[in-house]
C-alpha positions as CSV (number, residue, x, y, z in Angstrom):
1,X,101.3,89.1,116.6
2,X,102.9,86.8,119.2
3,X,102.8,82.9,120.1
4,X,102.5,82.5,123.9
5,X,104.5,80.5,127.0
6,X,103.2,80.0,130.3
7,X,100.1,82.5,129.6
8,X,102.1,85.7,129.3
9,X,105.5,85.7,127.2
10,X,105.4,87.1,123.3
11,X,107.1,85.2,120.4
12,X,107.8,86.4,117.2
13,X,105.0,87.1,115.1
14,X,106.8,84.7,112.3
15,X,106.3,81.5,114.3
16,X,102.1,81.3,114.0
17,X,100.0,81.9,110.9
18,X,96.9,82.3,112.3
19,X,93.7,82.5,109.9
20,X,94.2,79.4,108.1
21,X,90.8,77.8,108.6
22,X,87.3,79.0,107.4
23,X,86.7,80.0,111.4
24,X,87.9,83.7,113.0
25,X,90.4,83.7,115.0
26,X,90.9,86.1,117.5
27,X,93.8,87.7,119.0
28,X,93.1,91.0,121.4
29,X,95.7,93.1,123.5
30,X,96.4,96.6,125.6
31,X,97.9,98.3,128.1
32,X,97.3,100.6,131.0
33,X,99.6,103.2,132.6
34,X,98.1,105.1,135.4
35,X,101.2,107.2,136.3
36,X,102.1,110.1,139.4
37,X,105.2,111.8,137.5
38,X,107.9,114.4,139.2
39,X,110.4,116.2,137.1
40,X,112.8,118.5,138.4
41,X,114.5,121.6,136.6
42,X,113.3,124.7,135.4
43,X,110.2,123.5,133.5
44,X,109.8,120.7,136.2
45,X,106.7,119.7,137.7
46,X,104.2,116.8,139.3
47,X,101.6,115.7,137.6
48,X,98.9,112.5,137.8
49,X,97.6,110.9,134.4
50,X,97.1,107.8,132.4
51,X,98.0,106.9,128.8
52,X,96.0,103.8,127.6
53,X,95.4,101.7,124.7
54,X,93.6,98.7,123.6
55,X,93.9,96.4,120.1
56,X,91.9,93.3,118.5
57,X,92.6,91.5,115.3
58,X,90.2,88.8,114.0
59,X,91.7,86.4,111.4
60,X,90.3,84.1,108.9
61,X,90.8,82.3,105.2
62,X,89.3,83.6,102.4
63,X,89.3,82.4,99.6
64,X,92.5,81.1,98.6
65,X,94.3,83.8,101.3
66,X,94.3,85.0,104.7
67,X,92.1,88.2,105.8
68,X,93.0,90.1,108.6
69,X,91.1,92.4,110.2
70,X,92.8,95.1,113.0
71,X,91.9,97.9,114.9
72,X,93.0,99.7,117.6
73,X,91.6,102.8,120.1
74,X,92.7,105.0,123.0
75,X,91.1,107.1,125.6
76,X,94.1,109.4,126.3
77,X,92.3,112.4,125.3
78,X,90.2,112.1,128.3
79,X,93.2,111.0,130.4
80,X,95.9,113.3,129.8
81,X,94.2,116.3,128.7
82,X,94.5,118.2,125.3
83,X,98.0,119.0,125.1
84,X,98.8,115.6,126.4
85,X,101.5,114.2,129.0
86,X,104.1,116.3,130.5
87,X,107.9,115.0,129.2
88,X,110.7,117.2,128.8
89,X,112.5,117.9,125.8
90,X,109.3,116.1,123.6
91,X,108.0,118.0,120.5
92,X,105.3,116.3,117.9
93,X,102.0,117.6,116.9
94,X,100.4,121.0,117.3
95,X,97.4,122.4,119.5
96,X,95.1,125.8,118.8
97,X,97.9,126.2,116.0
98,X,101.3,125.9,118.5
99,X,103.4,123.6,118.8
100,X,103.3,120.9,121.3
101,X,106.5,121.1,123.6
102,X,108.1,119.5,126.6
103,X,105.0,116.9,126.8
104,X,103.8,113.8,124.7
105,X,100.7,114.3,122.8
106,X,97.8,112.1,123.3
107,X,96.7,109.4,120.6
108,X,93.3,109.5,118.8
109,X,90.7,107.5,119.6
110,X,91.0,105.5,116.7
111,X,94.6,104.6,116.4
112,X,94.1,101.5,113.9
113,X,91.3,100.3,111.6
114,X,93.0,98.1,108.9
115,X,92.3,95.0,106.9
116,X,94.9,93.0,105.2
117,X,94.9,89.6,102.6
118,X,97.4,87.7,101.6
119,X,98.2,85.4,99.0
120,X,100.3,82.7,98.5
121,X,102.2,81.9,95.6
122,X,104.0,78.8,96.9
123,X,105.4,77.2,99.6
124,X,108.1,80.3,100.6
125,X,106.2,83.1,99.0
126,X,103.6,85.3,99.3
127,X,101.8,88.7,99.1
128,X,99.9,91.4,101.2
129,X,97.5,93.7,100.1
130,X,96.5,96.1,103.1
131,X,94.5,99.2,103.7
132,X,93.6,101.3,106.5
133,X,91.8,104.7,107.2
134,X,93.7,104.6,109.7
135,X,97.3,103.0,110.1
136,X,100.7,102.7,110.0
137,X,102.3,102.6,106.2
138,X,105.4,100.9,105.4
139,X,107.8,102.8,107.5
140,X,110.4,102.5,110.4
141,X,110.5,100.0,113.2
142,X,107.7,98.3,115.1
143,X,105.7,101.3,116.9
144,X,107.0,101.9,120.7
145,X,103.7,100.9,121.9
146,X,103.7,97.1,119.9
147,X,108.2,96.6,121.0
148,X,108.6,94.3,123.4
149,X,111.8,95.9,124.1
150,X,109.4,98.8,125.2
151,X,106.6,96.9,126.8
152,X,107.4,98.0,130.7
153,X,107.9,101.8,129.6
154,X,105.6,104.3,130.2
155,X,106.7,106.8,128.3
156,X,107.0,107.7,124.7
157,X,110.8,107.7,123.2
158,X,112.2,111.3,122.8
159,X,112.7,109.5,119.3
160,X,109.2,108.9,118.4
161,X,108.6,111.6,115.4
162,X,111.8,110.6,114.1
163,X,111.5,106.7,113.6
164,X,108.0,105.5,114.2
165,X,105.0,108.4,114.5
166,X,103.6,107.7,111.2
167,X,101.9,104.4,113.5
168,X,98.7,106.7,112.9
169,X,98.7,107.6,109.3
170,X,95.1,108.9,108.1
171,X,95.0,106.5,104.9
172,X,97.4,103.8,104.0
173,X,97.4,101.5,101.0
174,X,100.3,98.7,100.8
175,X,101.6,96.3,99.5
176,X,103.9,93.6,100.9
177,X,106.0,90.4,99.2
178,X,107.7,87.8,101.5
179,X,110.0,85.6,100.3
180,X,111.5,83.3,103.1
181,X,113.0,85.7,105.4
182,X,112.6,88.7,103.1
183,X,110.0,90.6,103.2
184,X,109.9,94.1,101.0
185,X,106.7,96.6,101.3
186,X,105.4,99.8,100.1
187,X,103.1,102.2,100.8
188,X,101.1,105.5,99.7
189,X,99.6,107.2,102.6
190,X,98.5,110.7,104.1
191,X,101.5,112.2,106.4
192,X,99.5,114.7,108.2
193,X,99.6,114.7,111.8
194,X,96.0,114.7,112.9
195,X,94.3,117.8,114.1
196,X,92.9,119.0,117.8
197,X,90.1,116.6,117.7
198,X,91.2,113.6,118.7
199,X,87.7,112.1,119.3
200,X,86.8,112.6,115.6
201,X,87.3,109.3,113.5
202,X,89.1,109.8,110.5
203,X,91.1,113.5,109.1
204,X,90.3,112.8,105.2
205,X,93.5,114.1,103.3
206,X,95.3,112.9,100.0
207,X,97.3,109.9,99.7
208,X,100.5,112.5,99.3
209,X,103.2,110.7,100.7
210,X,105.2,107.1,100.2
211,X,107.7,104.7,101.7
212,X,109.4,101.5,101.4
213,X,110.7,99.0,103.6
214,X,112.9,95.7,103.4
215,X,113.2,93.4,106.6
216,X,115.1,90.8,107.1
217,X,114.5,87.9,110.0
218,X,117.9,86.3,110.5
219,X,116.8,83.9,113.1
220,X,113.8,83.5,115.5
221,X,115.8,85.8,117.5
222,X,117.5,88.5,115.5
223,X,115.6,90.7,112.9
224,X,116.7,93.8,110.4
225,X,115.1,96.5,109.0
226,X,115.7,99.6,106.7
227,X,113.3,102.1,105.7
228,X,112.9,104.9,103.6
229,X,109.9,107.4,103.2
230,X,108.6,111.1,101.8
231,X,106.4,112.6,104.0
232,X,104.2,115.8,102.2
233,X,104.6,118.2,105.1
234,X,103.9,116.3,107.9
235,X,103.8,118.9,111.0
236,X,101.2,121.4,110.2
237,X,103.0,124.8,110.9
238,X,106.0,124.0,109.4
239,X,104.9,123.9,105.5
240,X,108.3,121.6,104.9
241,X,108.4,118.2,103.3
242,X,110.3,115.6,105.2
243,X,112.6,112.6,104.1
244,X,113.3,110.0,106.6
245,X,115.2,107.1,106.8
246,X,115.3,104.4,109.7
247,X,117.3,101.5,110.5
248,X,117.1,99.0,113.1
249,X,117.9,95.8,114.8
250,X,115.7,93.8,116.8
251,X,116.8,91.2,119.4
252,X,114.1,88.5,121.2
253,X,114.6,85.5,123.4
254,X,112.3,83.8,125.4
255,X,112.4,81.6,128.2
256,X,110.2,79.7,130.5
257,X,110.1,82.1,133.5
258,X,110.1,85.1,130.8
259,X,111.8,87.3,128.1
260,X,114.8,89.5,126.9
261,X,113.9,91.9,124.4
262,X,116.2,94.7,123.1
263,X,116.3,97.4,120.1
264,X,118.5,99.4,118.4
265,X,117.4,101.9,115.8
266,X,118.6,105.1,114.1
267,X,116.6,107.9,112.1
268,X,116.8,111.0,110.5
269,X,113.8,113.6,109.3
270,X,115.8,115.3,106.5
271,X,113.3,118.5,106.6
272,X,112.8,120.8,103.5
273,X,114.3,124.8,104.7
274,X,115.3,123.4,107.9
275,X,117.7,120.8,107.8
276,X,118.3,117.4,109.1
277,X,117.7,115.7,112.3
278,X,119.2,112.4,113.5
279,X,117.8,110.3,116.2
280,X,119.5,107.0,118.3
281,X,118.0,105.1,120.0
282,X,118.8,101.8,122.3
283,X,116.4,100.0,124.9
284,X,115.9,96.5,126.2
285,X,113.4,94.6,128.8
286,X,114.1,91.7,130.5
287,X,111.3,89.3,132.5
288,X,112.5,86.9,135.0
289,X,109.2,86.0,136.7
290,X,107.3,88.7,138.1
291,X,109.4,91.5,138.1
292,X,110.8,93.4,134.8
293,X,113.8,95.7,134.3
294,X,113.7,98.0,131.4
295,X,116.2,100.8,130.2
296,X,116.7,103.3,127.3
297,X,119.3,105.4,126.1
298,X,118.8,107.9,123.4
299,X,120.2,110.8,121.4
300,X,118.0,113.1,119.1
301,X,118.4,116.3,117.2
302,X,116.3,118.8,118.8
303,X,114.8,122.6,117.0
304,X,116.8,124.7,119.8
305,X,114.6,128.2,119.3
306,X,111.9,125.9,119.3
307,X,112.3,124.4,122.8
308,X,113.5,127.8,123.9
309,X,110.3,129.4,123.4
310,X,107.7,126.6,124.2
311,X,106.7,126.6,120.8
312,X,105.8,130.6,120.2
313,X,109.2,130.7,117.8
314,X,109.0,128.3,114.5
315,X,111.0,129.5,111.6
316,X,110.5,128.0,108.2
317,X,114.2,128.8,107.2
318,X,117.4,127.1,108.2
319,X,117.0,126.3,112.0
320,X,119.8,126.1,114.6
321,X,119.7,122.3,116.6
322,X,121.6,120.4,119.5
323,X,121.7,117.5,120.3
324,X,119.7,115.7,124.0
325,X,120.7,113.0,125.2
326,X,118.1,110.9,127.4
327,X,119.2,107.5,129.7
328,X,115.8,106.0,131.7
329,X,116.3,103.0,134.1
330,X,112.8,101.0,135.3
331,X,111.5,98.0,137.1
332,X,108.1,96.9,137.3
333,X,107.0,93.6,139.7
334,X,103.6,91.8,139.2
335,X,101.5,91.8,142.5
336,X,99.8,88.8,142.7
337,X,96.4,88.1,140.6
338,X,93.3,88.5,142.6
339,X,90.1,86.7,141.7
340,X,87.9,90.1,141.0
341,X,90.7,90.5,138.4
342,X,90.2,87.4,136.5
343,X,93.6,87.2,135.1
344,X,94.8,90.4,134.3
345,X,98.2,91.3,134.4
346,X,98.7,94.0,136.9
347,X,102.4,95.9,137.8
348,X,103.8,98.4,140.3
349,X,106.5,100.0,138.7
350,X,109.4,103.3,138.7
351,X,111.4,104.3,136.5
352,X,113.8,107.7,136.4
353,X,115.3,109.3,133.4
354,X,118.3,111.7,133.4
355,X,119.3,114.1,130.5
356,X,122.4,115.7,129.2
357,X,121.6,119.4,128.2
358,X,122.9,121.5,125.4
359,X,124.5,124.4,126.9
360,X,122.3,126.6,124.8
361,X,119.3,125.5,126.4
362,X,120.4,125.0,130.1
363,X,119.0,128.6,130.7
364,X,115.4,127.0,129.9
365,X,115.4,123.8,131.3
366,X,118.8,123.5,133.6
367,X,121.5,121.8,134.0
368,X,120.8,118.6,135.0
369,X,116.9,117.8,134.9
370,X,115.5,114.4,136.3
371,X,112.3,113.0,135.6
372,X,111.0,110.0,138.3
373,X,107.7,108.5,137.6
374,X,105.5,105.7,139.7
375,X,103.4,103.7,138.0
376,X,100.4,101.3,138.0
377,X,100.5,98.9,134.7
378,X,97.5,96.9,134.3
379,X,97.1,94.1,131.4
380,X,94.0,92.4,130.0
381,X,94.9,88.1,130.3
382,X,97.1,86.9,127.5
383,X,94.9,85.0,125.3
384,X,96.0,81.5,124.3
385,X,98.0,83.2,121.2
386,X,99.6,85.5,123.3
387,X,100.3,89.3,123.4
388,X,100.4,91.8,120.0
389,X,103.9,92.9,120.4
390,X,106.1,93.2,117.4
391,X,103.0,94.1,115.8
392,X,102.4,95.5,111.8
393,X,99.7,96.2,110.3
394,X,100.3,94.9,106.5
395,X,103.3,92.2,107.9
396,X,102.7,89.0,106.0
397,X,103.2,86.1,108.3
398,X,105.5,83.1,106.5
């Protein structure tokens, strides 16, 4: 959740507690991306999409706690294709049993359906029960969608599957206690990634998998996380277990003409047969008015044979990796509001990311590929609490 200045700017979910009368309160968000990307290099190309999604919450007392009531859906399956977005080096997910490489898969259409209550037990205390079909369990940082440190980016982080894609968990139960600053949660959920339907509502599976999670806000500025999870094989060709473990730092200041927000986070998938895979990751936005500059730096352990061979080759034995290492630089300026658009926040924006290669994969990819994308960003109006960035689904609010 966010508090709002001026109409547009997020504030940390901790500063509003919404849902404290016998009335809804509404909150509702999303995001647009229609993108025209060029990428150079031997698996460069040009291609035209969009990647979308939209997200409501409705908030209310009952009884002697708070309900809260979240969902969240995409179009991207009918807007960048089965297979997804095209973006170099990215791996996640499977299609007609191979393994999605070099592009960014496409959400469900259901990303989120969740309902959460929690209870006080005095003044500086409380607790959150939450469950979901479909949601995110107790597990890494804020989604890349939800940070505001990524809200002018229109592309998924190279890091994704190693710090935040459980976001879409088919099944979640948790449990949350905050205590002041502190807040400690834990979840059972299903770690499957879903399947090749994406406009199907729910993949049923076991609760097979847990996680725990301790954050701590230090101000309304800075806050710290650390995050630990087993994930009952999560990819669907590789048959291994996973163990990750995330940490991050969050950074957020506000001011009247706009915002600085910035990230740091580290992972690592520590993979049954196949070893471990670490994952860094920096990026900040800053708003000054109407235009936004963004950038983000990252370093991930990558499956070499398996970018090699676009997917055909997967062992399920000790795999060799490397390590890419992606830098992206963006702005994005507001055009002015027109009256047909009744408020809604609409961007031109580019952005161009440049990679370091392994040597054992510059025969596949090149040297020195470059990816340049131009953008339209279109918003729905802030309403008057503000955007969903920072966003969990079982986070008790103080």
């Amino acid at each position: 959740m966010s508090a709002v200045v001026n109409g547009q700017n997020p504030m940390p979910a901790d500063h509003i507690m919404p849902g404290t009368s016998d009335r809804w309160t509404w909150m509702y968000d999303g995001v647009l991306f229609a993108t025209f990307s060029h990428q150079t290099g031997l698996r460069g190309s040009d291609e035209i999409v969009s990647t979308d999604w939209v997200m409501g919450m409705a908030s209310r007392r009952a009884g002697p706690g708070t309900l809260t009531l979240t969902g969240m859906a995409s179009l991207e399956r009918a807007t960048t294709g089965a297979r997804g977005y095209r973006e170099l080096f990215q791996v996640g997910e499977t299609y007609h049993f191979v393994p999605i490489v070099d592009r960014q898969h496409p959400h469900d259409l259901l990303m989120q359906a969740s309902v959460a209550w929690r209870l006080p037990l005095d003044a500086n205390t409380g607790i959150t029960f939450a469950a979901a079909p479909v949601g995110e369990p107790a597990l890494g940082p804020v989604a890349f969608m939800h940070r505001a440190s990524a809200a002018e980016n229109s592309v998924a982080p190279l890091s994704h599957h190693t710090l935040d894609s459980t976001h879409i968990s088919m099944g979640v139960i948790s449990v949350g206690v905050d205590r002041g600053p502190w807040v400690f949660e834990s979840s059972v959920f299903q770690s499957g990634e879903p399947d090749d339907n994406r406009w199907d509502l729910i993949d049923f599976g076991p609760l097979d998998s847990w996680s725990a999670r301790v954050s701590y806000r230090a101000s309304g500025s800075w806050e710290f996380q650390g995050s630990h999870g087993y994930l009952k094989n999560p990819e669907w060709l590789e048959f291994a277990h996973v163990r990750r473990t995330t940490g991050s730092a969050s950074w957020f200041r506000r001011r009247t003409d706009g915002f600085t927000a910035a990230t740091l986070a580290f992972g690592q998938n520590q993979k049954e047969f196949h070893g471990t895979f670490r994952a860094a990751l920096g990026e900040i936005t800053d708003r000054r008015g109407r235009v936004s500059l963004y950038g983000r730096a990252e370093r991930v352990g990558v499956e070499t044979e398996l970018l090699r061979s676009r997917g055909i080759f997967h062992s399920h034995t000790q795999v060799a990796s490397d390590g890419v290492t992606a830098a992206t630089v963006g702005v994005v300026i507001d055009v002015p509001r027109w009256k047909t658009l009744r408020r809604f926040e609409a961007g031109l924006g580019a952005e161009v990311t440049s990679y370091v290669v392994p040597s054992s994969l510059r025969t596949a990819y090149g040297n020195h590929p470059v990816a340049m994308r131009v953008f339209l960003r279109v918003r729905p109006p802030a309403g008057t609490m503000g955007r969903m960035w920072n966003m969990r689904m079982a986070r008790a609010t103080p």
